[in-house]
PyMOL Python script that loads the backbone (N, CA, C, O; Angstrom):
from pymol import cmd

cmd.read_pdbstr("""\
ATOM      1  N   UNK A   1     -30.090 -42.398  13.796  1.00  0.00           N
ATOM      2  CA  UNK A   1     -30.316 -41.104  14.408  1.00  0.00           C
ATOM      3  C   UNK A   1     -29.021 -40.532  14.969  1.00  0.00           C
ATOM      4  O   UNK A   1     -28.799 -39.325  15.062  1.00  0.00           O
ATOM      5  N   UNK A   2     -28.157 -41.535  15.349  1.00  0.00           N
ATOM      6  CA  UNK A   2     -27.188 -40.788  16.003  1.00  0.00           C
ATOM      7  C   UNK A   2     -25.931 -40.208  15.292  1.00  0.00           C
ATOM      8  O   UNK A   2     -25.117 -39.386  15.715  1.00  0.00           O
ATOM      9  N   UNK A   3     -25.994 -40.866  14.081  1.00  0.00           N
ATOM     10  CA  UNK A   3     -25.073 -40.335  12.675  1.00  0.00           C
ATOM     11  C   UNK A   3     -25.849 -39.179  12.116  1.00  0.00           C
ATOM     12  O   UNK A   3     -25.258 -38.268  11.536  1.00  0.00           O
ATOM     13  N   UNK A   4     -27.258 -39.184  12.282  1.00  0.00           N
ATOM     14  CA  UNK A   4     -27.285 -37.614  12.027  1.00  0.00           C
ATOM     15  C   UNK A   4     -27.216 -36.493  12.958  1.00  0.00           C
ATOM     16  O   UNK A   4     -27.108 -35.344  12.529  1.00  0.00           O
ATOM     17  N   UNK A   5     -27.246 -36.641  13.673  1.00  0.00           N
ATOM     18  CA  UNK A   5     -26.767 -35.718  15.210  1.00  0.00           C
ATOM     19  C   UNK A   5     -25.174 -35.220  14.910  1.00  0.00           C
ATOM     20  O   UNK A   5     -24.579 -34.149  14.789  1.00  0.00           O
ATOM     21  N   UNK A   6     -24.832 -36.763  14.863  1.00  0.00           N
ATOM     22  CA  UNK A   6     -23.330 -36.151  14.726  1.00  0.00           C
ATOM     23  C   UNK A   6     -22.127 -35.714  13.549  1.00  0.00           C
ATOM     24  O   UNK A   6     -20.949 -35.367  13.629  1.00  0.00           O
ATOM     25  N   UNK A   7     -23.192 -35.953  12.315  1.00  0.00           N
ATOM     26  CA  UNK A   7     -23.334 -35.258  10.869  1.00  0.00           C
ATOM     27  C   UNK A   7     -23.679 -33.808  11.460  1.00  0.00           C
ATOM     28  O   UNK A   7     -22.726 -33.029  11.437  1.00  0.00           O
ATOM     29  N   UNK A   8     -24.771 -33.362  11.937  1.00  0.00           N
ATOM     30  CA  UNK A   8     -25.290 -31.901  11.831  1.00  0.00           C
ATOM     31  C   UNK A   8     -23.973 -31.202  13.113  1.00  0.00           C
ATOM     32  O   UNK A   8     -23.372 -30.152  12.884  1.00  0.00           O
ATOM     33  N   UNK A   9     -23.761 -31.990  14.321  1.00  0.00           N
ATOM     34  CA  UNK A   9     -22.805 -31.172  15.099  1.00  0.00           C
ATOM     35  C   UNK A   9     -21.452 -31.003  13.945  1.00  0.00           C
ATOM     36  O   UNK A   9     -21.036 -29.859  13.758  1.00  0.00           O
ATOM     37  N   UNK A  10     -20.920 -31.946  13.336  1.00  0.00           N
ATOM     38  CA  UNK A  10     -19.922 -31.659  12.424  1.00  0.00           C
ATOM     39  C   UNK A  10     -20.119 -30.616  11.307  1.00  0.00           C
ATOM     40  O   UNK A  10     -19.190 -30.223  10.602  1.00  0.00           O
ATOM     41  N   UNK A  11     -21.010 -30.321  11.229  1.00  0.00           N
ATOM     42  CA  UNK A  11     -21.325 -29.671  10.439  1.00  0.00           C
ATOM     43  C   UNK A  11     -21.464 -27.892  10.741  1.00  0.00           C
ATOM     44  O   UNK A  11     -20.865 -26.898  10.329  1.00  0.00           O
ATOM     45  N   UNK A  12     -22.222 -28.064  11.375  1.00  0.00           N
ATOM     46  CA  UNK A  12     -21.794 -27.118  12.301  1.00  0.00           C
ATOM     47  C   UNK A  12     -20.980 -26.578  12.842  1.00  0.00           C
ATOM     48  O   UNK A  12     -21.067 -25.350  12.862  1.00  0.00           O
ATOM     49  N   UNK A  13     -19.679 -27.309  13.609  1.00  0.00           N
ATOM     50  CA  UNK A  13     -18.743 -26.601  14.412  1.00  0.00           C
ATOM     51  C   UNK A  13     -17.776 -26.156  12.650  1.00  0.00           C
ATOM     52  O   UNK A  13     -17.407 -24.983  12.602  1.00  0.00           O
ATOM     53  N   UNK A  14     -17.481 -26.909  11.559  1.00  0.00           N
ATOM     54  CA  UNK A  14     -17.455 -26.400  10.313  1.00  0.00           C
ATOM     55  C   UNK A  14     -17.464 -24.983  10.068  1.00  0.00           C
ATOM     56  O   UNK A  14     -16.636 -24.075  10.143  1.00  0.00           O
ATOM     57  N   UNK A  15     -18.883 -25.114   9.698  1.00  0.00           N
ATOM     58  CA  UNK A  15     -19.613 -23.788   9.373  1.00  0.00           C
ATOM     59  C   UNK A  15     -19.061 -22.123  10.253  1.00  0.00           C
ATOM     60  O   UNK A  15     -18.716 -21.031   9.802  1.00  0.00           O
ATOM     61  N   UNK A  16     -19.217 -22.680  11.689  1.00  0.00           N
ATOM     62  CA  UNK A  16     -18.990 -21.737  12.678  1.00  0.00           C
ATOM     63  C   UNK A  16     -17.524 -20.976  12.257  1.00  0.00           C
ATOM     64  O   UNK A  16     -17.219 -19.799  12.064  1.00  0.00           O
ATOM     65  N   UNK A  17     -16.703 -22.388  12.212  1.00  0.00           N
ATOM     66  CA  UNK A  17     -14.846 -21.976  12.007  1.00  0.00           C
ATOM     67  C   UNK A  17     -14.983 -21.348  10.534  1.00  0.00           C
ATOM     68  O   UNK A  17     -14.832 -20.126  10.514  1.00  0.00           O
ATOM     69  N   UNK A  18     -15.198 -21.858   9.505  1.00  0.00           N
ATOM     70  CA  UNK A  18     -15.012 -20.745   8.265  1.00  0.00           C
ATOM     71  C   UNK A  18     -15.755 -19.102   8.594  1.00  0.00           C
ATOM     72  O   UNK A  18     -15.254 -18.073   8.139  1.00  0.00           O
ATOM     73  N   UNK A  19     -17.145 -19.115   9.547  1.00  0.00           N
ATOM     74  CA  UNK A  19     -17.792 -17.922   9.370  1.00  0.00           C
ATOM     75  C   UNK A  19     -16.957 -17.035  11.188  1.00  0.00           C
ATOM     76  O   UNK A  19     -17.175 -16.015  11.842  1.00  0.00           O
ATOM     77  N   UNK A  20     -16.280 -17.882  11.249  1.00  0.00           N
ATOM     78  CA  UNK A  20     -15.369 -17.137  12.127  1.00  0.00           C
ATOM     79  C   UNK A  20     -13.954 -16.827  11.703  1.00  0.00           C
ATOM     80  O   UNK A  20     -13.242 -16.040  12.326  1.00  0.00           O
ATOM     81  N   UNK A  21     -13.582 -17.464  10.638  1.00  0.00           N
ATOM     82  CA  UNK A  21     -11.893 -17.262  10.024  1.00  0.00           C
ATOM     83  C   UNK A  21     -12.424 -15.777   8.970  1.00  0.00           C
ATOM     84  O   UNK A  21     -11.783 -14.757   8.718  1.00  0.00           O
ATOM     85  N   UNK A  22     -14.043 -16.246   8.462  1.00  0.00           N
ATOM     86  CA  UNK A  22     -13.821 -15.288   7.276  1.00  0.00           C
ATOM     87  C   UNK A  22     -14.004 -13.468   8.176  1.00  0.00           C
ATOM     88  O   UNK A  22     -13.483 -12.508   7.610  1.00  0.00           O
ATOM     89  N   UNK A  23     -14.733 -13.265   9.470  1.00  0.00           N
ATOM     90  CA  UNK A  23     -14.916 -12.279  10.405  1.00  0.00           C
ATOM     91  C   UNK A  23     -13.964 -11.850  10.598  1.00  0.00           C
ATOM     92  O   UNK A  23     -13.745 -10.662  10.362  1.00  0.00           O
ATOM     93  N   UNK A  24     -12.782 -12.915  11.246  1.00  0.00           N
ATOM     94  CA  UNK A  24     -11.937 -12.761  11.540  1.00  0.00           C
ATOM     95  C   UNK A  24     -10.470 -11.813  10.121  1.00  0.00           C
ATOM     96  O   UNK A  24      -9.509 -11.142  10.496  1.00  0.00           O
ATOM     97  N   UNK A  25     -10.717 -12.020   9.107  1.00  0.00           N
ATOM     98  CA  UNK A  25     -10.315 -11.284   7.687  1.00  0.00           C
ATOM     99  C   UNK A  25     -10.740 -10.441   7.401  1.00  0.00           C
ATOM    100  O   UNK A  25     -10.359  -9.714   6.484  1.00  0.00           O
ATOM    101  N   UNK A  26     -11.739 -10.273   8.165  1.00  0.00           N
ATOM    102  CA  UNK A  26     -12.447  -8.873   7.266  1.00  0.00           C
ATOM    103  C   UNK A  26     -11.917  -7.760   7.712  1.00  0.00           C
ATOM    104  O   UNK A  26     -11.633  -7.505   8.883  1.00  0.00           O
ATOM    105  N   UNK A  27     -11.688  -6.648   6.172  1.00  0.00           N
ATOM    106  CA  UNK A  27     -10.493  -5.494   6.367  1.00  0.00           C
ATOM    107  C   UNK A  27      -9.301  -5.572   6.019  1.00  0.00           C
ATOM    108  O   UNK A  27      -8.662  -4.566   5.708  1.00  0.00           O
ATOM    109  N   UNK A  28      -8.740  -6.908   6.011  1.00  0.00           N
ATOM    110  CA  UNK A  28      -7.789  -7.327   6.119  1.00  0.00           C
ATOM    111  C   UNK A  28      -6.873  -6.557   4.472  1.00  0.00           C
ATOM    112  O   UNK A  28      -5.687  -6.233   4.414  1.00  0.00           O
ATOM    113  N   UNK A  29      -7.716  -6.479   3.558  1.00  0.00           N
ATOM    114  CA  UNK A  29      -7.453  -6.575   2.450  1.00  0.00           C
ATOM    115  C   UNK A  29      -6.869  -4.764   2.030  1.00  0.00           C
ATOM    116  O   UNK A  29      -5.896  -4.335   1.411  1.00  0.00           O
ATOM    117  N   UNK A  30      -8.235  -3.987   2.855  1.00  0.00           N
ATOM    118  CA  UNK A  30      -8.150  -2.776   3.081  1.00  0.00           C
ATOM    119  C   UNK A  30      -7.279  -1.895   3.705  1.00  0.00           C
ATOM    120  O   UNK A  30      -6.823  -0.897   3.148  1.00  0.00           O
ATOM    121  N   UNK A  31      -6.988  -2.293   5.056  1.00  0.00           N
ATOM    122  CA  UNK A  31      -5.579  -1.846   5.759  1.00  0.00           C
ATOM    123  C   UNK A  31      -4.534  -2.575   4.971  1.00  0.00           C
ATOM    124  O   UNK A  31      -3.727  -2.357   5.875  1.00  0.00           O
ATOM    125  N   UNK A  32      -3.904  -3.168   4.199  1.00  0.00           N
ATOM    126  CA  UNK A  32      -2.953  -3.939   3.483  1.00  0.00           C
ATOM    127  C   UNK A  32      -2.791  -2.875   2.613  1.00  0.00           C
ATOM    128  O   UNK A  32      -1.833  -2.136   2.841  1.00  0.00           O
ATOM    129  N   UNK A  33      -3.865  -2.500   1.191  1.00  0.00           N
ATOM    130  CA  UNK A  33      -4.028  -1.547   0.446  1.00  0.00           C
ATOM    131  C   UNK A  33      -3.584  -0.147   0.998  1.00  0.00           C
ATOM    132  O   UNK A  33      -2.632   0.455   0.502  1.00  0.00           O
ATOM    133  N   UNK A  34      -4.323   0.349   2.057  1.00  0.00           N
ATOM    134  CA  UNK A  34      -4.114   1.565   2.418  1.00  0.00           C
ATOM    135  C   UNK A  34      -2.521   1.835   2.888  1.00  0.00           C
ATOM    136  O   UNK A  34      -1.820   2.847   2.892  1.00  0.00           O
ATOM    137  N   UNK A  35      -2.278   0.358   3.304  1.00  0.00           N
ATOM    138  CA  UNK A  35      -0.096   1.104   3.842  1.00  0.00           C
ATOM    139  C   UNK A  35       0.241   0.767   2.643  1.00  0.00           C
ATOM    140  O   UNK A  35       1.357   1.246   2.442  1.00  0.00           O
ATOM    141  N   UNK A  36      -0.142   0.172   1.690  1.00  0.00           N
ATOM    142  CA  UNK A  36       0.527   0.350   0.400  1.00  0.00           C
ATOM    143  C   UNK A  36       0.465   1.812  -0.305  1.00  0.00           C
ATOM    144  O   UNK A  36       1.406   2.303  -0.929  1.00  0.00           O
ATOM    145  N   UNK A  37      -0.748   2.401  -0.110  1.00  0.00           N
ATOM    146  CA  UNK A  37      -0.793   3.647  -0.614  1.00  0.00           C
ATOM    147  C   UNK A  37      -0.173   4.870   0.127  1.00  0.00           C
ATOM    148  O   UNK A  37      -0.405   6.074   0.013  1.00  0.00           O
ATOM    149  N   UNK A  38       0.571   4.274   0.813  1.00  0.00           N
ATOM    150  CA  UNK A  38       0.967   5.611   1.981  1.00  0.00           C
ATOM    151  C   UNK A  38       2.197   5.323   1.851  1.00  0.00           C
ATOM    152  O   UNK A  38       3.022   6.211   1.635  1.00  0.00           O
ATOM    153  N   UNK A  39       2.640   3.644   1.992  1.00  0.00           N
ATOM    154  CA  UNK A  39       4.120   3.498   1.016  1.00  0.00           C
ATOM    155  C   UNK A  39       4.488   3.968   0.403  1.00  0.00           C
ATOM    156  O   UNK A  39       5.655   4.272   0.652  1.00  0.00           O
ATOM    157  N   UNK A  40       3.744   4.623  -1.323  1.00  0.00           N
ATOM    158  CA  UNK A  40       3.972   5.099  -2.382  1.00  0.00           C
ATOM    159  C   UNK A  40       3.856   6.100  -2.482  1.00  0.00           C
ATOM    160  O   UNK A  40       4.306   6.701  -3.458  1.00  0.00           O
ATOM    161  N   UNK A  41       3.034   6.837  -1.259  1.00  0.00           N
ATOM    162  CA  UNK A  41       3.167   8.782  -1.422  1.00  0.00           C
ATOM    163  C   UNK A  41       4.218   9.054  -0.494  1.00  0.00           C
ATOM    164  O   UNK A  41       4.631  10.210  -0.409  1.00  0.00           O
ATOM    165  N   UNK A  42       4.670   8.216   0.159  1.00  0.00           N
ATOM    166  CA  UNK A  42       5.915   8.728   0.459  1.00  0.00           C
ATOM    167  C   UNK A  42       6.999   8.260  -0.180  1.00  0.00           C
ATOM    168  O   UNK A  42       8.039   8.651   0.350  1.00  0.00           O
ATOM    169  N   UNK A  43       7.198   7.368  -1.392  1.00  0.00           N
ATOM    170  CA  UNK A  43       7.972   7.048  -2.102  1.00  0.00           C
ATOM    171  C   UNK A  43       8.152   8.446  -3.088  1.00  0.00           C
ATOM    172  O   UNK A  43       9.226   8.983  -3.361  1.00  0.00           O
ATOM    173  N   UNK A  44       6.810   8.869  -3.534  1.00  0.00           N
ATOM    174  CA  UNK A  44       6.885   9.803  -4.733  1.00  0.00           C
ATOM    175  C   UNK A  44       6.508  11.382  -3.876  1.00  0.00           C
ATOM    176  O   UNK A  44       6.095  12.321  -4.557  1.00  0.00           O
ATOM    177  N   UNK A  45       6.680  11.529  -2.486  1.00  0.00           N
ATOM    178  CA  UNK A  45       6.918  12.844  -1.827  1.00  0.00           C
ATOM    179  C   UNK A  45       8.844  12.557  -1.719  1.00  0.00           C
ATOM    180  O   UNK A  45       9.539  13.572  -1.764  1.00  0.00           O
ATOM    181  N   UNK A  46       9.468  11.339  -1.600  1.00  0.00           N
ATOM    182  CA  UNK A  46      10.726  11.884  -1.901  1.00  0.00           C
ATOM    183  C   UNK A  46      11.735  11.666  -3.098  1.00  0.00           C
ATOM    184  O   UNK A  46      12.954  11.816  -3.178  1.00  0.00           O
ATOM    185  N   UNK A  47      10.598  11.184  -4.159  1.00  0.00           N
ATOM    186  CA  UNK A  47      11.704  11.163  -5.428  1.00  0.00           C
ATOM    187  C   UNK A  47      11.004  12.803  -6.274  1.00  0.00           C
ATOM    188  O   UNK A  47      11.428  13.184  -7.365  1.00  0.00           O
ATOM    189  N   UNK A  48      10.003  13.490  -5.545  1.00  0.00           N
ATOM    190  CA  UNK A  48       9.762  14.615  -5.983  1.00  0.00           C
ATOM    191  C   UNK A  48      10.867  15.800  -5.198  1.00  0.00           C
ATOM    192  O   UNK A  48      11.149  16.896  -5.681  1.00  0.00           O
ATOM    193  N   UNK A  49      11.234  15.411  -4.264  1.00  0.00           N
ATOM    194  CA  UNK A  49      11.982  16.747  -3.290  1.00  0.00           C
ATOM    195  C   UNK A  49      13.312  15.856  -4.111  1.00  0.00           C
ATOM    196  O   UNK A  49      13.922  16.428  -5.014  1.00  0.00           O
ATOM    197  N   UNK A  50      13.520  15.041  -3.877  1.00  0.00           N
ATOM    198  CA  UNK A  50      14.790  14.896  -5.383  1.00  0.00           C
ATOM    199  C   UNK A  50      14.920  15.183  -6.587  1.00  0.00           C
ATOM    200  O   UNK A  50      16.017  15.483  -7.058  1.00  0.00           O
ATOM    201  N   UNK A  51      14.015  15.148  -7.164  1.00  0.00           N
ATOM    202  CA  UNK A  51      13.630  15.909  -8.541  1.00  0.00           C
ATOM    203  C   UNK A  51      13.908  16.860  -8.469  1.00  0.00           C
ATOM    204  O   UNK A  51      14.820  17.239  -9.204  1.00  0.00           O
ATOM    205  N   UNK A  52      13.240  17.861  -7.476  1.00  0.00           N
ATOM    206  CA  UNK A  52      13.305  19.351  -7.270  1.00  0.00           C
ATOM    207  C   UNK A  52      14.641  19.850  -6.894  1.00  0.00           C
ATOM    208  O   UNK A  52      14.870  21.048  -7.055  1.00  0.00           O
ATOM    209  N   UNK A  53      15.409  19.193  -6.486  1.00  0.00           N
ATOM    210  CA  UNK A  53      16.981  19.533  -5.933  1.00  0.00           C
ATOM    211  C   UNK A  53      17.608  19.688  -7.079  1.00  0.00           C
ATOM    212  O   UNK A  53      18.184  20.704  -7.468  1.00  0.00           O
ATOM    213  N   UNK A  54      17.470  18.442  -7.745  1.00  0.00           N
ATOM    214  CA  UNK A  54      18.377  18.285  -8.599  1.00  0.00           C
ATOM    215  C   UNK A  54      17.852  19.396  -9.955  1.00  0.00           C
ATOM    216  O   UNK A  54      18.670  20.229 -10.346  1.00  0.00           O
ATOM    217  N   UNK A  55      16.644  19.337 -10.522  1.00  0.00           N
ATOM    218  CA  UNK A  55      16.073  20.296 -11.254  1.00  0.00           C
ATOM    219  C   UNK A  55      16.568  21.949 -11.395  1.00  0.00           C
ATOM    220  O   UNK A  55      16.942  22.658 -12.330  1.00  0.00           O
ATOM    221  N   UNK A  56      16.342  22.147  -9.856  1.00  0.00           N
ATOM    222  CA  UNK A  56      16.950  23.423  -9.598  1.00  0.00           C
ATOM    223  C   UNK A  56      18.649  23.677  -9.396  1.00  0.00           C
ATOM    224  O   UNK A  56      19.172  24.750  -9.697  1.00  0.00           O
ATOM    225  N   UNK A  57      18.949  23.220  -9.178  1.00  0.00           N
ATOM    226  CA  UNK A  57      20.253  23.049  -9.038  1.00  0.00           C
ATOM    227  C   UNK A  57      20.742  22.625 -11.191  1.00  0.00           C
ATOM    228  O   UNK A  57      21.964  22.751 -11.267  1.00  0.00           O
ATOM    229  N   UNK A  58      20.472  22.446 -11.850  1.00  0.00           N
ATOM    230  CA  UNK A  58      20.976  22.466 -13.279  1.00  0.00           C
ATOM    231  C   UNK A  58      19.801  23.914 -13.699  1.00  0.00           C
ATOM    232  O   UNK A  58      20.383  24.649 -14.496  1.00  0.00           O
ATOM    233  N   UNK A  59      19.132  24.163 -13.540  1.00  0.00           N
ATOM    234  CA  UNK A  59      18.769  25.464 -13.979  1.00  0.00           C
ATOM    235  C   UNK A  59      19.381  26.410 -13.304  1.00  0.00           C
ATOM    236  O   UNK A  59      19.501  27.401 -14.024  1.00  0.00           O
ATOM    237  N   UNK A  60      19.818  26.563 -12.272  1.00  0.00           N
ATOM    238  CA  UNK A  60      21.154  27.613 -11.690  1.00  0.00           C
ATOM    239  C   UNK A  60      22.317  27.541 -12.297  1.00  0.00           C
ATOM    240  O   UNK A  60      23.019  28.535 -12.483  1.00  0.00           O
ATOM    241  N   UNK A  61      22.745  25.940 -12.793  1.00  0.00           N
ATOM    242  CA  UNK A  61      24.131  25.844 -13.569  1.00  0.00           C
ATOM    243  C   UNK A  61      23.560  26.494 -15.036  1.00  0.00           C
ATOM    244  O   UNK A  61      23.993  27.592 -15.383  1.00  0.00           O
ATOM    245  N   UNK A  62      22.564  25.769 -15.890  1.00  0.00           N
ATOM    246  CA  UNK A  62      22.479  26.440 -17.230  1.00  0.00           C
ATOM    247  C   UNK A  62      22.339  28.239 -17.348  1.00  0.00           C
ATOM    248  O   UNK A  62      22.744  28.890 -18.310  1.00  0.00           O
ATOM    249  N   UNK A  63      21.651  28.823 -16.090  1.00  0.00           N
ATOM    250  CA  UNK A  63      22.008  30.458 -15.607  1.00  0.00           C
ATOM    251  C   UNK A  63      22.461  31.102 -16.057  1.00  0.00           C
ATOM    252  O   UNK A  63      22.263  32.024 -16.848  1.00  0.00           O
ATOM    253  N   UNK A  64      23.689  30.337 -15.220  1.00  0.00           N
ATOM    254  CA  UNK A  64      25.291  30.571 -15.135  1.00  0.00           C
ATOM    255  C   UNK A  64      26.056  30.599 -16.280  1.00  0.00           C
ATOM    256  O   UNK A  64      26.960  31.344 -16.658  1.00  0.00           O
ATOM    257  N   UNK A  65      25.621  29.828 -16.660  1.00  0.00           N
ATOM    258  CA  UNK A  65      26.332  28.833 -18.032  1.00  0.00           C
ATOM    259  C   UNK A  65      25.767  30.366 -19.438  1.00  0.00           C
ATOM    260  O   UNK A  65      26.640  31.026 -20.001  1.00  0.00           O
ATOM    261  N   UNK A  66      24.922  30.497 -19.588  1.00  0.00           N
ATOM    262  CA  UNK A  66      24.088  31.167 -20.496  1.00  0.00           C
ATOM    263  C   UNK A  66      24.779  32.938 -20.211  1.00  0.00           C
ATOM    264  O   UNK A  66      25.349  33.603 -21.077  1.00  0.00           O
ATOM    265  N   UNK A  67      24.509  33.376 -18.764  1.00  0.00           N
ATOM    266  CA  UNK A  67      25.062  34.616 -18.641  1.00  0.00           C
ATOM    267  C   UNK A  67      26.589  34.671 -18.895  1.00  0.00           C
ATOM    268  O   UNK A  67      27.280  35.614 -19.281  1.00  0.00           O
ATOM    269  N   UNK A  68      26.977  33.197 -18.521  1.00  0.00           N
ATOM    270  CA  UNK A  68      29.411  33.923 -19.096  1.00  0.00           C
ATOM    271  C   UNK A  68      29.039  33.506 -20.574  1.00  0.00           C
ATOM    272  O   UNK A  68      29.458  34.487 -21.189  1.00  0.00           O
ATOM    273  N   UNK A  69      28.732  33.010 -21.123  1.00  0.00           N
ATOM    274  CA  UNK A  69      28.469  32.711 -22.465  1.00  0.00           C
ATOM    275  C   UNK A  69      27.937  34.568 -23.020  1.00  0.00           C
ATOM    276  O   UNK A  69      28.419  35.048 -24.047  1.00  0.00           O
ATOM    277  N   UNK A  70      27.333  35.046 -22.497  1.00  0.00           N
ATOM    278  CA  UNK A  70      26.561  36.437 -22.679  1.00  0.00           C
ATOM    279  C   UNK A  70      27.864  37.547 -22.544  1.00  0.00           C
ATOM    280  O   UNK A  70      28.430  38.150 -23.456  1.00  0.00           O
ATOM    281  N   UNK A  71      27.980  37.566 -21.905  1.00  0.00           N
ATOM    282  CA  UNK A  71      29.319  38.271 -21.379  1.00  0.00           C
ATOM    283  C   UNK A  71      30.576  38.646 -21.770  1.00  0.00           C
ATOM    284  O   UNK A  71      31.330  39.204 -20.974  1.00  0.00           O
TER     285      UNK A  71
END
""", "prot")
cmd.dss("prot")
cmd.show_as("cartoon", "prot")
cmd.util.cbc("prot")
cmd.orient("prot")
């Protein structure tokens, strides 16, 4: 009797710690994801305002380029 007492308390304090580690995770996965996705729109909000610099800036040179060529 007393090996099963102290089978079921082992068993138990067990049980408790995984269904308290896994409580303790939960979300975990979600906030991880979400700064990843906020990482990457601000990665591609500034390789777009670079794009756009540089974009505009060679369509002002080809302009240029096209009107003394005209001229």
């Amino acid at each position: 009797m007393d090996s099963a007492l102290q089978l079921w308390i082992t068993f138990g304090r067990l049980r408790a710690g995984l269904v308290d580690r896994y409580r303790d995770e939960v979300g975990e996965g979600v906030i991880s994801t979400a700064i990843a996705v906020l990482i990457m729109a601000l990665i591609g909000a500034a390789m777009w305002v670079a794009f756009s610099g540089v974009f505009d800036s060679a369509s002002q040179r080809t302009t240029d380029n096209v009107n003394q060529i005209g001229s």
